[in-house]
N, CA and C atoms as a LAMMPS dump frame, in Angstrom:
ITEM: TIMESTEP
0
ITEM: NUMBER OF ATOMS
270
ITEM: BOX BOUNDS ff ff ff
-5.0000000000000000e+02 5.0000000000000000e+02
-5.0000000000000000e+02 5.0000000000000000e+02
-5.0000000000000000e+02 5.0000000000000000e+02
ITEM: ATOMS id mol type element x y z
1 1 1 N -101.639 312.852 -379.726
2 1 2 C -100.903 312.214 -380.797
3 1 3 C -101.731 312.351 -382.084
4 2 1 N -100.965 312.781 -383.177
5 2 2 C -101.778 312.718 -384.524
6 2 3 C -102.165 311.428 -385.018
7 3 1 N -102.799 311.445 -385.926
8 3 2 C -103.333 310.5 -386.951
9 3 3 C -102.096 309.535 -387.389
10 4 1 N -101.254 310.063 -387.413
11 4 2 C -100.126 309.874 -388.604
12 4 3 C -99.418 309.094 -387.617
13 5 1 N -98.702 309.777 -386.701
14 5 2 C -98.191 309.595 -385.315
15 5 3 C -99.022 308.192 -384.786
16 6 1 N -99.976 307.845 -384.751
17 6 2 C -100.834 306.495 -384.411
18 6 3 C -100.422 305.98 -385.131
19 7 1 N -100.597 305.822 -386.723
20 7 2 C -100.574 305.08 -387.504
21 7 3 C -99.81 304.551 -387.662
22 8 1 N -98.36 305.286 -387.358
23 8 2 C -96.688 304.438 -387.436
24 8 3 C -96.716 303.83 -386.535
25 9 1 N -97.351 304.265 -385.238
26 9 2 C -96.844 303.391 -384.661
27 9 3 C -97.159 301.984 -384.918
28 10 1 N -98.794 302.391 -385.428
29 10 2 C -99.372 300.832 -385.347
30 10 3 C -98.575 300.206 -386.315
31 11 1 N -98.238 300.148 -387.322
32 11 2 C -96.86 299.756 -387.983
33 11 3 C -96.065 299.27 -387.697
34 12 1 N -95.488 299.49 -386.64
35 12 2 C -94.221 299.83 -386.383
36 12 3 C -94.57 298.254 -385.287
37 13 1 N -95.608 298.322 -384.353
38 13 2 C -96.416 297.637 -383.756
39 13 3 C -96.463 295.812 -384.287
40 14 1 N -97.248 295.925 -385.425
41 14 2 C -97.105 295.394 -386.247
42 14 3 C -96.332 294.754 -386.828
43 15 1 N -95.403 295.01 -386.907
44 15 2 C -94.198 294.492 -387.56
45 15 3 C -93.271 294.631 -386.806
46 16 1 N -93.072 294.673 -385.05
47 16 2 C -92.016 293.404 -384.544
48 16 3 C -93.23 292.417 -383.814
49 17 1 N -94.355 292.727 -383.832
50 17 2 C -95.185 291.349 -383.811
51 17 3 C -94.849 290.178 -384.507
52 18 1 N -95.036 290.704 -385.792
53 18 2 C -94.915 289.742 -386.871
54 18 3 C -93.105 289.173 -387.281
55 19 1 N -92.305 290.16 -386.546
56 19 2 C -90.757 289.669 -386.931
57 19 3 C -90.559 288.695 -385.318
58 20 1 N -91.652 288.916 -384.549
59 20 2 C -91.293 287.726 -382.931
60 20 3 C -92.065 287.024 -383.096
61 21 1 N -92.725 287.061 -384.083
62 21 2 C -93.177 285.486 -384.402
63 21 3 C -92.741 284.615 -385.433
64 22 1 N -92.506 285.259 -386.272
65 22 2 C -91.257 284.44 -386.858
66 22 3 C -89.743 284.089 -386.69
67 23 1 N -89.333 284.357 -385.832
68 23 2 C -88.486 284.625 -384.73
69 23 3 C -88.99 283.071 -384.109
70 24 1 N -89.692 283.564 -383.197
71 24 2 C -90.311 282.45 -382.156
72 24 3 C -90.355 280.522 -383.822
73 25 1 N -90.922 281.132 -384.59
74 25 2 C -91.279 279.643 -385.479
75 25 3 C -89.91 278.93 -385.79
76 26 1 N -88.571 280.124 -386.311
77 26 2 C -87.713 279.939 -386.45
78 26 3 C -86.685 279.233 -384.976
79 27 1 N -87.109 279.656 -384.381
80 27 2 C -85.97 278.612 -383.176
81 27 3 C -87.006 277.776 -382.637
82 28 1 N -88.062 277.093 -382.801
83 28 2 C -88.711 276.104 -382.548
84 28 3 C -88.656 274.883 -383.59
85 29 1 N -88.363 275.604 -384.558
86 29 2 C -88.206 274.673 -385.891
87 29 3 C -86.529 273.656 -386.046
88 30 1 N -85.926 274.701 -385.211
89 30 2 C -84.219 274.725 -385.448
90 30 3 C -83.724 274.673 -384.802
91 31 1 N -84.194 274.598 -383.341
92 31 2 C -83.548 274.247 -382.038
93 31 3 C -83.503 273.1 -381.825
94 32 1 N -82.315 272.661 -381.223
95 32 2 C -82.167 271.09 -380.693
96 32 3 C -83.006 270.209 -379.428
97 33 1 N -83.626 269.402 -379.927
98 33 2 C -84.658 268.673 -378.407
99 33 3 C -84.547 268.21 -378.301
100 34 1 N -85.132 267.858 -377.076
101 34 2 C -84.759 266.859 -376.061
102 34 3 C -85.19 265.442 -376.916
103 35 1 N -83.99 264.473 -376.7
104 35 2 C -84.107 262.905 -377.607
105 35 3 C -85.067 262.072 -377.049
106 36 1 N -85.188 262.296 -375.609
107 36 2 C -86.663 261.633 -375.187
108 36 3 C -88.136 262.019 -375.414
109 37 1 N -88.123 263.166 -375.116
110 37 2 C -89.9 263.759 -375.226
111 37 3 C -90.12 263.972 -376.873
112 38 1 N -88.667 264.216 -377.496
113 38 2 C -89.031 264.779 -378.738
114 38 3 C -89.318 266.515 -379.323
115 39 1 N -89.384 267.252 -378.009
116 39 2 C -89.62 268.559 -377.661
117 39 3 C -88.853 269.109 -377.531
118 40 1 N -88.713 270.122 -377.426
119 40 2 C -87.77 271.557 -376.858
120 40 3 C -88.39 272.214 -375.587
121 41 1 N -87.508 272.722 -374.899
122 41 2 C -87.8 272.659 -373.377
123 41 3 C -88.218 274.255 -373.619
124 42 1 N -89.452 274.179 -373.243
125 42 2 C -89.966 276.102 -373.923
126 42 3 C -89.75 276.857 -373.125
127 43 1 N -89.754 276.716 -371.187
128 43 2 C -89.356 277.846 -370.811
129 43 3 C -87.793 277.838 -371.024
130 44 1 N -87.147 276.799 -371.32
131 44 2 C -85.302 276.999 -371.508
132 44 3 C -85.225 278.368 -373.057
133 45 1 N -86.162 277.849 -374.141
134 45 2 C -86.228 278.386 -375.07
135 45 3 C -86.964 280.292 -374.889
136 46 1 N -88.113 280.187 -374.152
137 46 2 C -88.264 281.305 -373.623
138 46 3 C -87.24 282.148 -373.062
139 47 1 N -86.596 281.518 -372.383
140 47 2 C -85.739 282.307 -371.244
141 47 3 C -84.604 283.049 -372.344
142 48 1 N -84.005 282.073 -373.44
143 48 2 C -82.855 282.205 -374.076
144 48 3 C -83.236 283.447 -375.274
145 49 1 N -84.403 283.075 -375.519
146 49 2 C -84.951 284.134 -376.62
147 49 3 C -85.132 285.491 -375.891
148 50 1 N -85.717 285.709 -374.636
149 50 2 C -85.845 286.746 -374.395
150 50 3 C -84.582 287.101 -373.511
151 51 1 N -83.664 286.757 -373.223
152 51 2 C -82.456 287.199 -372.527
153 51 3 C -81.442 287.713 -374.17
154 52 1 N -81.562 287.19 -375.093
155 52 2 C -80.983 287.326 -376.818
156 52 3 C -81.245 288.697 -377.142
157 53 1 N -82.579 288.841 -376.766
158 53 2 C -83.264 290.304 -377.253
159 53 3 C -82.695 291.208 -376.475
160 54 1 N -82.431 290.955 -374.998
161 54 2 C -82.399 292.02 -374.014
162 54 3 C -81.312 292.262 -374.385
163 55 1 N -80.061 291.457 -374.582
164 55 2 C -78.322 291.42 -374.824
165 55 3 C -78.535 292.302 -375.984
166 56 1 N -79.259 292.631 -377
167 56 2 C -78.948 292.677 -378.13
168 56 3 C -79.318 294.308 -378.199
169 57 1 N -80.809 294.929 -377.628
170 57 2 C -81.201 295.487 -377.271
171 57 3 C -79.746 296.598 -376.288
172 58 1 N -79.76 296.425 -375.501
173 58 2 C -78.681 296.794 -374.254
174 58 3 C -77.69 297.088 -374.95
175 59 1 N -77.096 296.405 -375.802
176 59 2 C -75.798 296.306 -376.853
177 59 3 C -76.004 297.77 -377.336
178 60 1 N -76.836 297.993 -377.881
179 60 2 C -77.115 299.143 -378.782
180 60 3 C -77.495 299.978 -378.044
181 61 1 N -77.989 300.334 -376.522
182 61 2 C -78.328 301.165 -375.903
183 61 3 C -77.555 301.951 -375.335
184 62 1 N -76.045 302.377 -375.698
185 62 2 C -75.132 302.514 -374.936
186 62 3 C -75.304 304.174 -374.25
187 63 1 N -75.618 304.106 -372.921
188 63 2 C -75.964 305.705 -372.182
189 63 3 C -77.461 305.621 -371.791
190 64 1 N -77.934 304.365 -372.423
191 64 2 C -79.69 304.524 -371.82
192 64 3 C -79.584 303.223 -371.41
193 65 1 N -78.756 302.683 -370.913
194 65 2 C -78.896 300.868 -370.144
195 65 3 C -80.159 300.984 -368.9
196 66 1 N -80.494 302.08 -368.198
197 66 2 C -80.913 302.423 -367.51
198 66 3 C -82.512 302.11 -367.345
199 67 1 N -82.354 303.138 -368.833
200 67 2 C -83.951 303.281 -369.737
201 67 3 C -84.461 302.288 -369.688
202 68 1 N -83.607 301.3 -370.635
203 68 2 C -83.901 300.66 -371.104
204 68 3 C -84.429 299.071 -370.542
205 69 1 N -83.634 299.072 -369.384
206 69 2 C -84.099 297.922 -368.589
207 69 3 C -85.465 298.319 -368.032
208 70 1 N -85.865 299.406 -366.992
209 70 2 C -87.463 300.119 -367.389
210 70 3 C -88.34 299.881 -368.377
211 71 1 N -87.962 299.932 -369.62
212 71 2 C -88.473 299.566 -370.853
213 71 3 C -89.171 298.413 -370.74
214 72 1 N -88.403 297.681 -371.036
215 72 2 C -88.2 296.018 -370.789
216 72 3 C -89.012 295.243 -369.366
217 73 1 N -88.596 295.974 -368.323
218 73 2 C -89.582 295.433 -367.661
219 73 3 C -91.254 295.942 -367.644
220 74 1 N -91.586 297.228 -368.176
221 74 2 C -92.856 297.864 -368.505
222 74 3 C -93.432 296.874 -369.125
223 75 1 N -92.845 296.457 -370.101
224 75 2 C -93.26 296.213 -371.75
225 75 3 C -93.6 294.807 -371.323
226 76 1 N -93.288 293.994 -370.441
227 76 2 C -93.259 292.65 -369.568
228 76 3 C -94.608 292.723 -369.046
229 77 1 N -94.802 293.774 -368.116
230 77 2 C -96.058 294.129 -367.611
231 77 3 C -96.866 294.358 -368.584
232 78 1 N -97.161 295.274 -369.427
233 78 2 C -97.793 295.15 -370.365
234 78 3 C -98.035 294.268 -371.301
235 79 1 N -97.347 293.273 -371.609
236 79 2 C -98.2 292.014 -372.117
237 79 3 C -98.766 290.914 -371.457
238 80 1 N -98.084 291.146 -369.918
239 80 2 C -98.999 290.057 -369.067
240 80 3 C -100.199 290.601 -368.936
241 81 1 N -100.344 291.903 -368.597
242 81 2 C -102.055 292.665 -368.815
243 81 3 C -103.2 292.42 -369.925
244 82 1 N -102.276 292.216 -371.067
245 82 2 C -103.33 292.609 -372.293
246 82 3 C -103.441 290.525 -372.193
247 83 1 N -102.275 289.739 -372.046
248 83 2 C -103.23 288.636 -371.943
249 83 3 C -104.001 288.05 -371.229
250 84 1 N -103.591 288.472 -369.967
251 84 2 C -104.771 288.474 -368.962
252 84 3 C -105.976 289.029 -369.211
253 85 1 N -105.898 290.314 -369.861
254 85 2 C -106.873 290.819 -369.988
255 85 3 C -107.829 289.996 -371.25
256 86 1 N -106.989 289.447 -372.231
257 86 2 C -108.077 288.495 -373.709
258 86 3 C -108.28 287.547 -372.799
259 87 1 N -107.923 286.422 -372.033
260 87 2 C -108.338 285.345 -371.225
261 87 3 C -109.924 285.818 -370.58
262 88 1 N -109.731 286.874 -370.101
263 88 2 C -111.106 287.075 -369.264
264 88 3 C -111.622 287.54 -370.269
265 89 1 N -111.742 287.998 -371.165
266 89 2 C -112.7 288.223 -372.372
267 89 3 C -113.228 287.164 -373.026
268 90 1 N -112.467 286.058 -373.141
269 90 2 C -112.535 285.29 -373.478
270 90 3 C -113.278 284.119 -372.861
């Protein structure tokens, strides 16, 4: 891979980091909670955010539904790795 070719990606990287975390601030801020704890139920909120993406994702994938669920579950694996992996660095 070139220079260039890295570099977008890291970009690219970069910035749906930074659009799923504002993402993530935005429905924590604006979601409805629970009247007792005062909270929002995070794996309910987890589950809904990342099932949103997949629908939305899939929507637009039309001929690679296939791929794309592969994708999705890779990309799953791969961030349970890299935080597993900062925990023990840590």
């Amino acid at each position: 891979m070139d220079k260039s070719t890295e570099k977008d990606i890291d970009y690219n990287n970069d910035l749906a980091f930074s659009l799923a975390i504002k993402t993530l601030g935005t429905y924590a801020k604006d979601c409805i909670v629970d009247k007792d704890t005062k909270t929002m139920d995070p794996m309910l909120g987890s589950y809904l955010l990342a099932n949103n993406l997949a629908i939305g994702l899939l929507f637009k994938a039309e001929g690679f539904e296939k791929e794309l669920v592969a994708i999705l579950k890779n990309a799953i694996d791969d961030a349970e790795y890299k935080i597993n992996k900062s925990k023990k660095a840590s």
